[in-house]
N, CA, C and O atoms as CSV, one atom per row, in Angstrom:
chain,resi,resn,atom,element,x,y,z
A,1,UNK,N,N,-90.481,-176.669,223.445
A,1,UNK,CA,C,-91.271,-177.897,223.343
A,1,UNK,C,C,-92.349,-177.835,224.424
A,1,UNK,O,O,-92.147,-177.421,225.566
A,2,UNK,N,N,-93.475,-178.270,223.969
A,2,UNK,CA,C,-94.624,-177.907,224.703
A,2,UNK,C,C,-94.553,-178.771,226.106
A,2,UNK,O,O,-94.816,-179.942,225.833
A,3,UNK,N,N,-94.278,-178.594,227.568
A,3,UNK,CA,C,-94.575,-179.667,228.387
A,3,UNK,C,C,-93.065,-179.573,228.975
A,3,UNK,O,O,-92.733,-180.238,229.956
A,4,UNK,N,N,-92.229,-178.748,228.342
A,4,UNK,CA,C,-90.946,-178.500,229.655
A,4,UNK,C,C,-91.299,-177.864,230.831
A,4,UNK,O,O,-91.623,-176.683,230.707
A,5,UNK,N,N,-91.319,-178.300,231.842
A,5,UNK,CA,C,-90.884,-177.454,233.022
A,5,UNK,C,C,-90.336,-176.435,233.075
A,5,UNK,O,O,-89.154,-176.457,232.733
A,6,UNK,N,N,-90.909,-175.146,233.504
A,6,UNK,CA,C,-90.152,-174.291,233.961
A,6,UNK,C,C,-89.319,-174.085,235.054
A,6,UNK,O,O,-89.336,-174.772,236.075
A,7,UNK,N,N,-88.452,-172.959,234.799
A,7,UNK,CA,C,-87.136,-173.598,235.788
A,7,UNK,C,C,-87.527,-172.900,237.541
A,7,UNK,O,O,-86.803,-173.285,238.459
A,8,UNK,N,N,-88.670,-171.911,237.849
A,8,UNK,CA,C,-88.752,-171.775,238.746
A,8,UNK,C,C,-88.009,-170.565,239.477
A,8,UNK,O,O,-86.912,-170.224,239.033
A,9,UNK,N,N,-88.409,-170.077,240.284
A,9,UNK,CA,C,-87.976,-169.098,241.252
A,9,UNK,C,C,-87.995,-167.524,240.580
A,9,UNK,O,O,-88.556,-167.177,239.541
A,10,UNK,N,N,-87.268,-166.771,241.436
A,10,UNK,CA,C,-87.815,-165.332,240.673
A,10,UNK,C,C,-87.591,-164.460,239.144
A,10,UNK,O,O,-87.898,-163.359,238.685
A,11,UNK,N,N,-86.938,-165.566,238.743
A,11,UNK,CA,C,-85.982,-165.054,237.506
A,11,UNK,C,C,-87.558,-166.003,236.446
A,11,UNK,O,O,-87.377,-165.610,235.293
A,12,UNK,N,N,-88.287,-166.551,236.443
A,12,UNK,CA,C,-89.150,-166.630,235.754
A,12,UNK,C,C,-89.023,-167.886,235.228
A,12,UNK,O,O,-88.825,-168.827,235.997
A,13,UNK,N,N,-89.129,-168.121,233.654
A,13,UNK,CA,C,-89.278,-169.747,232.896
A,13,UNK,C,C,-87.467,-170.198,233.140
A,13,UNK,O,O,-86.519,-169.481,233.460
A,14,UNK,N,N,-87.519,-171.329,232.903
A,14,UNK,CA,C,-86.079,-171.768,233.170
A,14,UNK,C,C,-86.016,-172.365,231.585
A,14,UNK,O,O,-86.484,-172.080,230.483
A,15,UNK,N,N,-85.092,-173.424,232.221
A,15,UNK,CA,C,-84.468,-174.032,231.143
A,15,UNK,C,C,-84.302,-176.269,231.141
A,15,UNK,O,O,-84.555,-177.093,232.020
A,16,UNK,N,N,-83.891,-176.387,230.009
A,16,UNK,CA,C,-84.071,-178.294,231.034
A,16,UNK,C,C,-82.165,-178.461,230.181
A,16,UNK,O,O,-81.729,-178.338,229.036
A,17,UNK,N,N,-81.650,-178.741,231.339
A,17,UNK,CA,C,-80.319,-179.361,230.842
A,17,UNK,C,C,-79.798,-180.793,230.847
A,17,UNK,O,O,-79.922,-181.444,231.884
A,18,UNK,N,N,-79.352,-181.216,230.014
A,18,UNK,CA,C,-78.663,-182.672,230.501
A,18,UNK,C,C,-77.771,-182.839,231.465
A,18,UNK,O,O,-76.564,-182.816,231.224
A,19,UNK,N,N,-78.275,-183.033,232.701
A,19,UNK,CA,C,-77.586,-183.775,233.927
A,19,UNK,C,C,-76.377,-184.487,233.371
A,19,UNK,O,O,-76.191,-184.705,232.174
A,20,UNK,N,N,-75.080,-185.037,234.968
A,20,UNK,CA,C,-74.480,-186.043,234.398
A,20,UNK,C,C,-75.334,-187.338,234.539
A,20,UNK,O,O,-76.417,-187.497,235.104
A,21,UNK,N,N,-74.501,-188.265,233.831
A,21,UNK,CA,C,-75.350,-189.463,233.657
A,21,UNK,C,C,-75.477,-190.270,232.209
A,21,UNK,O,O,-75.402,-189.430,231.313
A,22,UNK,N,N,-75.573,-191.039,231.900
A,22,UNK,CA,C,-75.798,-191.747,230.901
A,22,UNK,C,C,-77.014,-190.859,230.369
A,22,UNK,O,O,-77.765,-190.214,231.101
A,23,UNK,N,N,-77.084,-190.924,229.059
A,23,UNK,CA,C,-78.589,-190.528,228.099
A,23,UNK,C,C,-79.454,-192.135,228.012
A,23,UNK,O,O,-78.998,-193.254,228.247
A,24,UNK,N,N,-80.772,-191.749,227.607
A,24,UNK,CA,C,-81.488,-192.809,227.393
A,24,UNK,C,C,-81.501,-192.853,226.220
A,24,UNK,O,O,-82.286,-191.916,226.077
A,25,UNK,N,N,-81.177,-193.318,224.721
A,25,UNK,CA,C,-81.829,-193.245,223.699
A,25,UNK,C,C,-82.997,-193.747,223.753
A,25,UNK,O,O,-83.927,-193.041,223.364
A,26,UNK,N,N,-83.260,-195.056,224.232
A,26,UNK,CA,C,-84.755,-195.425,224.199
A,26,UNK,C,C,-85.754,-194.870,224.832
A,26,UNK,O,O,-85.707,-195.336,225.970
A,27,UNK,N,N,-86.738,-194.053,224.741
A,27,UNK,CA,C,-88.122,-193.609,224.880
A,27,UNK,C,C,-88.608,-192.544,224.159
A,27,UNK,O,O,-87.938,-191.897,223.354
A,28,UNK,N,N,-89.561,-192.386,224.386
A,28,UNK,CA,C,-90.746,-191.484,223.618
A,28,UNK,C,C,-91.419,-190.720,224.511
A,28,UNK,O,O,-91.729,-191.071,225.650
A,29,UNK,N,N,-91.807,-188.938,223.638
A,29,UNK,CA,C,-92.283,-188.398,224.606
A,29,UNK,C,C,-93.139,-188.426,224.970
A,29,UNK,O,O,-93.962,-187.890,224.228
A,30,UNK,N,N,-93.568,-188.843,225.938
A,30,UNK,CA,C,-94.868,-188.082,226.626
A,30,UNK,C,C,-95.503,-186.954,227.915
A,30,UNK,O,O,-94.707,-186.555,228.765
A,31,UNK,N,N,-96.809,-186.556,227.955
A,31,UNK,CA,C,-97.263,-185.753,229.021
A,31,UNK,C,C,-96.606,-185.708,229.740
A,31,UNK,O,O,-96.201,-184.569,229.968
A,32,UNK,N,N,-95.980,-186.915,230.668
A,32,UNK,CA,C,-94.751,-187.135,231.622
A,32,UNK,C,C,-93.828,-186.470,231.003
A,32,UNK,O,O,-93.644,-185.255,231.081
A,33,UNK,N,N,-93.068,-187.441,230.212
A,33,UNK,CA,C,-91.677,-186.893,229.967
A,33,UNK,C,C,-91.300,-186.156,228.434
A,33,UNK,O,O,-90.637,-186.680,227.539
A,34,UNK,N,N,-91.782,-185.103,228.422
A,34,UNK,CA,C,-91.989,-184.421,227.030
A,34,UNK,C,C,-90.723,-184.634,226.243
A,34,UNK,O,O,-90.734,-184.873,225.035
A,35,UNK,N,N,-89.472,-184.524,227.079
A,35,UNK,CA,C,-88.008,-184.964,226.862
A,35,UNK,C,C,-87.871,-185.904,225.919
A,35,UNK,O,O,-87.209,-185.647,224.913
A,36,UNK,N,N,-88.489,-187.175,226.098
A,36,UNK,CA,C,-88.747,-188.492,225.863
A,36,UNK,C,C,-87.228,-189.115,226.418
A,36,UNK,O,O,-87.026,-188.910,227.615
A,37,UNK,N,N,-86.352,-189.710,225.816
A,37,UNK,CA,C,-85.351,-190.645,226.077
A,37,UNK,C,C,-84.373,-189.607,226.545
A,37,UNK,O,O,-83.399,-190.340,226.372
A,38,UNK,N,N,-83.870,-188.562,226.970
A,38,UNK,CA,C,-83.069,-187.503,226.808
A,38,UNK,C,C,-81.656,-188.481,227.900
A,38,UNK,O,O,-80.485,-188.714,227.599
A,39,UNK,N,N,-82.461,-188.848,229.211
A,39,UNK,CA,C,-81.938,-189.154,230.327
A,39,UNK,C,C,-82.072,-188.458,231.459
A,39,UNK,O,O,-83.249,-188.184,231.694
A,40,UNK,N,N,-81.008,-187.921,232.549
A,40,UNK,CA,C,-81.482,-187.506,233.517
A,40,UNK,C,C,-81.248,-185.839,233.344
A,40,UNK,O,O,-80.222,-185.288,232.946
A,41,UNK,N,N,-82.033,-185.449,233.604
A,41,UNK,CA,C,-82.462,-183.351,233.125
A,41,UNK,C,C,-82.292,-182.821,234.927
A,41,UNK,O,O,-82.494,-183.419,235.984
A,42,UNK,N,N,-81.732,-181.143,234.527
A,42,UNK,CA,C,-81.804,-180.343,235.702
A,42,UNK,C,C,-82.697,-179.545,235.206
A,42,UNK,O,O,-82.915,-179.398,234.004
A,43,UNK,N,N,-83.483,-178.767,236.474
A,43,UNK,CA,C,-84.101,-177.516,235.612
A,43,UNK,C,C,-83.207,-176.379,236.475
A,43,UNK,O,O,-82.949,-176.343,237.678
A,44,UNK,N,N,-82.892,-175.599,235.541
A,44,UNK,CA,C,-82.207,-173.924,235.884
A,44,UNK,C,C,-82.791,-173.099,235.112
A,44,UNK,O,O,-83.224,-173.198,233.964
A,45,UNK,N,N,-82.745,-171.990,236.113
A,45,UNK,CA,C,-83.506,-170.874,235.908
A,45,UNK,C,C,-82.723,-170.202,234.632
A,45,UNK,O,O,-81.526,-170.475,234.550
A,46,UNK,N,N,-83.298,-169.337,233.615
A,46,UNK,CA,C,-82.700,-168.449,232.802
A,46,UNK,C,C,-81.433,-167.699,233.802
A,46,UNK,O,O,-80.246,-167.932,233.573
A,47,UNK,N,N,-81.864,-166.818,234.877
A,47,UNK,CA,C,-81.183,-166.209,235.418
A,47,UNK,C,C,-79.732,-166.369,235.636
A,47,UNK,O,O,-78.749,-165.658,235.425
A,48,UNK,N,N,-79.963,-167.719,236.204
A,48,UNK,CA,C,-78.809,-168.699,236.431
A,48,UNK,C,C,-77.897,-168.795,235.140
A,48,UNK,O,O,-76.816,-168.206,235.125
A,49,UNK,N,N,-78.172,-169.263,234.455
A,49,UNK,CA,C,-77.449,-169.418,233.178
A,49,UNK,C,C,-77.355,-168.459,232.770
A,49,UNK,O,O,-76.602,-168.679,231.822
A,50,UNK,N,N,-77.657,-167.009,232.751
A,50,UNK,CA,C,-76.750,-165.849,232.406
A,50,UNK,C,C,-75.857,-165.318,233.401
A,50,UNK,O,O,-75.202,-164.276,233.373
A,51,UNK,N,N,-75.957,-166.376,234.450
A,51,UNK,CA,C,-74.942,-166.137,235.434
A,51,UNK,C,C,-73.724,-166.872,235.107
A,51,UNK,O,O,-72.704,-166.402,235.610
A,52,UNK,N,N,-73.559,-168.135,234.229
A,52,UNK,CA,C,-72.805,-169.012,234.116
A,52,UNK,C,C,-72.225,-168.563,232.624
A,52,UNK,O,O,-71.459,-169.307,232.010
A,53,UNK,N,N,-72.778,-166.925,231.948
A,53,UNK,CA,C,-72.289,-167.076,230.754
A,53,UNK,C,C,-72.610,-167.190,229.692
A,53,UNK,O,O,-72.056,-166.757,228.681
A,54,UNK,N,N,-74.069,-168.124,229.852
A,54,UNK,CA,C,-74.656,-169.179,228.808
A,54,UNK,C,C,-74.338,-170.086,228.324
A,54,UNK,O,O,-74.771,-170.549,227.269
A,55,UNK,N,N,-73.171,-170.689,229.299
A,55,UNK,CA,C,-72.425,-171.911,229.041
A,55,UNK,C,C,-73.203,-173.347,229.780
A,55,UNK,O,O,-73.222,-173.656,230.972
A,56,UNK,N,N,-73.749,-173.988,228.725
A,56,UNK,CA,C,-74.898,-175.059,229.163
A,56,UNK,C,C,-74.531,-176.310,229.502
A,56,UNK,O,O,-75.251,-177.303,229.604
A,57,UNK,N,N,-72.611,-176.137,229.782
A,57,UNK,CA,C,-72.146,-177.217,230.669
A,57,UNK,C,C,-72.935,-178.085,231.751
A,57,UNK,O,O,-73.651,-177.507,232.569
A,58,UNK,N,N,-72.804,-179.464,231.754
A,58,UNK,CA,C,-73.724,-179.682,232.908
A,58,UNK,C,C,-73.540,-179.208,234.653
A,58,UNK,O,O,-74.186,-178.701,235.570
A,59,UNK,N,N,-71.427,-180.089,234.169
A,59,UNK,CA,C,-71.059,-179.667,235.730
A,59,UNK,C,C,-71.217,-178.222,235.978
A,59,UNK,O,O,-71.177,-178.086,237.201
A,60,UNK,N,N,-71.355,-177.231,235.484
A,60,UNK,CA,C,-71.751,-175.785,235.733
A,60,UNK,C,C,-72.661,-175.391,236.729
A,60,UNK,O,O,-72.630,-174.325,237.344
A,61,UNK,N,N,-73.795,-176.667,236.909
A,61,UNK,CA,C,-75.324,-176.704,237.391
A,61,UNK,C,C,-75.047,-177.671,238.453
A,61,UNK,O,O,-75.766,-177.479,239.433
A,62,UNK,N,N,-74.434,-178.408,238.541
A,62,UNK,CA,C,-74.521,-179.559,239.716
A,62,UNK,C,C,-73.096,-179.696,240.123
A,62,UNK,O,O,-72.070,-179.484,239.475
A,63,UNK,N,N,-73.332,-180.238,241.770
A,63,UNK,CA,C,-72.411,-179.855,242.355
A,63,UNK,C,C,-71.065,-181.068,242.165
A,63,UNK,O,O,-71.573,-182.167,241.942
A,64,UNK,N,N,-70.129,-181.111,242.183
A,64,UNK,CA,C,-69.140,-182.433,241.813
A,64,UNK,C,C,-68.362,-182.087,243.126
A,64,UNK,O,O,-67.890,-181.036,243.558
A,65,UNK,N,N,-68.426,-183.867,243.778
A,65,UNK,CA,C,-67.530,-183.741,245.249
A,65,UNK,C,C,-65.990,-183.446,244.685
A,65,UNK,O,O,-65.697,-183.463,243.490
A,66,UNK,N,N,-65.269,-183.233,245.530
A,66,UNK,CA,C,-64.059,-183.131,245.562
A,66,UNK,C,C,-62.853,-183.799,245.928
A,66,UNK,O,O,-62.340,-183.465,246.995
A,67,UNK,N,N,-62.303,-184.688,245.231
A,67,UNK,CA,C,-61.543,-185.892,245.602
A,67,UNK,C,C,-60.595,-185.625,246.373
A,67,UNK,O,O,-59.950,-184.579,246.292
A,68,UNK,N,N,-60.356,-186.663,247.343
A,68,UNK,CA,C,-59.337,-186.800,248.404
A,68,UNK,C,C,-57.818,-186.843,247.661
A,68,UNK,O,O,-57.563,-187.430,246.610
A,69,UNK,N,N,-57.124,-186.264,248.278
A,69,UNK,CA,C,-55.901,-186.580,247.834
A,69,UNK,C,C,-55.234,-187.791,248.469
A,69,UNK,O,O,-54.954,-187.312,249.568
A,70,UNK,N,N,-54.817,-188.990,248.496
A,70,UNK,CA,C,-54.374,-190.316,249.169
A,70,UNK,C,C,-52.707,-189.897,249.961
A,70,UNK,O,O,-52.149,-190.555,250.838
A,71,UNK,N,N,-52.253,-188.728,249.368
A,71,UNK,CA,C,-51.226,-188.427,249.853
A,71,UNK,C,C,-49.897,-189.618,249.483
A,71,UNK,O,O,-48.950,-189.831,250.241
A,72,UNK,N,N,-50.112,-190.270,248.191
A,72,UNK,CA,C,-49.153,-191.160,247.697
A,72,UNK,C,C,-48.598,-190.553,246.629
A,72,UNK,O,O,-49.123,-190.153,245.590
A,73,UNK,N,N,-47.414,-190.528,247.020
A,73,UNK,CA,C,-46.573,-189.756,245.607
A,73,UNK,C,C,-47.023,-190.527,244.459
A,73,UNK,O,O,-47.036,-191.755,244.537
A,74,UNK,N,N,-47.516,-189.725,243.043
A,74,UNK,CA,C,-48.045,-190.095,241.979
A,74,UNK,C,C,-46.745,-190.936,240.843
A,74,UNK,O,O,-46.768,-191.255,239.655
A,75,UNK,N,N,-45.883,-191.032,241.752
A,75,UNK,CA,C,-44.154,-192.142,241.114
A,75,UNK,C,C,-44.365,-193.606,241.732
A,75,UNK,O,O,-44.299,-194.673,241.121
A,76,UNK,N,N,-44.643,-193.395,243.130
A,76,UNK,CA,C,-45.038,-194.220,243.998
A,76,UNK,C,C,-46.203,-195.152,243.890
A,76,UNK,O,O,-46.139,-196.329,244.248
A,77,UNK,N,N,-47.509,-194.464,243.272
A,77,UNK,CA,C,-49.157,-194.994,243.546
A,77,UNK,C,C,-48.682,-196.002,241.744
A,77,UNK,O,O,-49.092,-197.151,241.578
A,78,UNK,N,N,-48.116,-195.525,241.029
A,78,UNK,CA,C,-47.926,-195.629,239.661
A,78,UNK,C,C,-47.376,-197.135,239.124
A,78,UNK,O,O,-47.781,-197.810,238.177
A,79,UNK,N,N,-45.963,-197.478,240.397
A,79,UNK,CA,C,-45.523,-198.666,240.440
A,79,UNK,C,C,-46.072,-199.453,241.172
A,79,UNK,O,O,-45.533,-200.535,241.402
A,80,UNK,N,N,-47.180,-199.147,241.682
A,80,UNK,CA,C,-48.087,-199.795,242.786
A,80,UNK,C,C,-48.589,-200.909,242.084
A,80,UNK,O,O,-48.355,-202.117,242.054
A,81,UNK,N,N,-49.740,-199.719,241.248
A,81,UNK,CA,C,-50.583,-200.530,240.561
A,81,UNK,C,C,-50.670,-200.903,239.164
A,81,UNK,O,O,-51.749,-201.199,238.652
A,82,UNK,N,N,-49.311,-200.900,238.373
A,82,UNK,CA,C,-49.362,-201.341,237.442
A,82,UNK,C,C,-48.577,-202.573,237.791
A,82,UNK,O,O,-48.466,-203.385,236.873
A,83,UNK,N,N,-47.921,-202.921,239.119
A,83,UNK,CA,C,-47.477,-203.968,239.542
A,83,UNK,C,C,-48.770,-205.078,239.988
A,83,UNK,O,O,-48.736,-206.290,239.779
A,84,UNK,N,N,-49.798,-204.391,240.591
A,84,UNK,CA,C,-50.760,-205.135,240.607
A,84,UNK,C,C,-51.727,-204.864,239.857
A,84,UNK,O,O,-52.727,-204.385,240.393
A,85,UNK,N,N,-51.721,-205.106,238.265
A,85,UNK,CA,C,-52.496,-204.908,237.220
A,85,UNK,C,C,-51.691,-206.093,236.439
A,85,UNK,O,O,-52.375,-206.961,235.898
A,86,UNK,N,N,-50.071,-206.181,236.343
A,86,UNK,CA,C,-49.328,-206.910,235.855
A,86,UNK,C,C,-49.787,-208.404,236.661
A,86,UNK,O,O,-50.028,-209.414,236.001
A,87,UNK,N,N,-49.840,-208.389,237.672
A,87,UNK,CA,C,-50.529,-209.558,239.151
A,87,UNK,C,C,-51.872,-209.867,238.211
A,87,UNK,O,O,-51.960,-211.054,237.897
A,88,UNK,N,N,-52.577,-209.293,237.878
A,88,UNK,CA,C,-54.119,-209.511,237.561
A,88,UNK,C,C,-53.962,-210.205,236.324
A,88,UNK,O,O,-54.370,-211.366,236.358
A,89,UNK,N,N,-53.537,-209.855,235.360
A,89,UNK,CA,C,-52.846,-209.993,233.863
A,89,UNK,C,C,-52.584,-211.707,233.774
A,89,UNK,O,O,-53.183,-212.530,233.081
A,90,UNK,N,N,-51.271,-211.944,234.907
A,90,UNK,CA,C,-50.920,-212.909,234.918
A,90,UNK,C,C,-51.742,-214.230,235.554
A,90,UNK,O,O,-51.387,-215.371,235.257
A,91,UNK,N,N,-52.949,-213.956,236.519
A,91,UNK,CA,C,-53.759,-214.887,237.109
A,91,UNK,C,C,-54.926,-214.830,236.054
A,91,UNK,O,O,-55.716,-215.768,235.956
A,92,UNK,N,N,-54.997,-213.904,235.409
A,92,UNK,CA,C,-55.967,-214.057,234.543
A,92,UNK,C,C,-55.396,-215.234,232.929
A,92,UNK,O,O,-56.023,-215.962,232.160
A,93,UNK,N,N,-54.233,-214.928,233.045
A,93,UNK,CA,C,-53.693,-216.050,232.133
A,93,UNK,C,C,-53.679,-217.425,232.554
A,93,UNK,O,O,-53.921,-218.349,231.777
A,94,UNK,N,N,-53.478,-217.533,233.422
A,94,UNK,CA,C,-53.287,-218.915,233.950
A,94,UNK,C,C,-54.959,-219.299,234.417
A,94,UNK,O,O,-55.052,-220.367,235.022
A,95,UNK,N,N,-55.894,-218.756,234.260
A,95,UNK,CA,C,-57.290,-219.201,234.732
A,95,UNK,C,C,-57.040,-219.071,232.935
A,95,UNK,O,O,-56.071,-219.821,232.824
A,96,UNK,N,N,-57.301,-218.637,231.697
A,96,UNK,CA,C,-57.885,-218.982,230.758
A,96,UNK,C,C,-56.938,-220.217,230.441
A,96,UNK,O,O,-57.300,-220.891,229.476
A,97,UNK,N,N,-55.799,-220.616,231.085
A,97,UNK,CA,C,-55.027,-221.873,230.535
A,97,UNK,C,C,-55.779,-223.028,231.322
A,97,UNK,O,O,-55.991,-224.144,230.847
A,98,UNK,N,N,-56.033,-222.743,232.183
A,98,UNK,CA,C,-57.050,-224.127,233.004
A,98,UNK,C,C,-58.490,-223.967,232.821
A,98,UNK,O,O,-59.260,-224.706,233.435
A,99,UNK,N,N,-58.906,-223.085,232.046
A,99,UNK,CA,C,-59.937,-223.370,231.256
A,99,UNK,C,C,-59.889,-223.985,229.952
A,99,UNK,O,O,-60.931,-224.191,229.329
């Protein structure tokens, strides 16, 4: 498509991938955004992506933090919060009864 970005650096034209993120359906392309509604795009190099395979995964391309472990046994965190989900459930009943 005429008006992609190339992806830059020594490996030559790149590529435009879908980022994470919501898509836009709404827009149209233009000069700006030749994409039009796509949402949020990475650019990677060809190179890159025959480094990955040719697998046009997004997380492949961008980096994803790495979650903490809370160190609560997953038996433990489980009766936690479905005890306080059951808590929420029940105040939420009693606010639509006094409404």
């Amino acid at each position: 498509m005429p008006g992609f970005p190339a992806g830059g650096g020594p490996e030559g034209d790149g590529a435009l991938i879908p980022g994470p993120g919501p898509a836009h359906p709404i827009g149209k392309p233009s000069p700006e955004r030749p994409w039009g509604g796509m949402g949020p795009l990475i650019i990677v190099s060809l190179g890159e992506i025959e480094r990955q395979d040719y697998i046009l995964t997004p997380g492949r391309y961008v980096g994803i933090a790495d979650e903490e472990d809370d160190d609560e046994p997953f038996d433990e965190k489980m009766k936690r919060l479905t005890s306080e989900l059951s808590k929420c459930f029940e105040e939420s009943d009693r606010l639509q009864e006094e409404i």
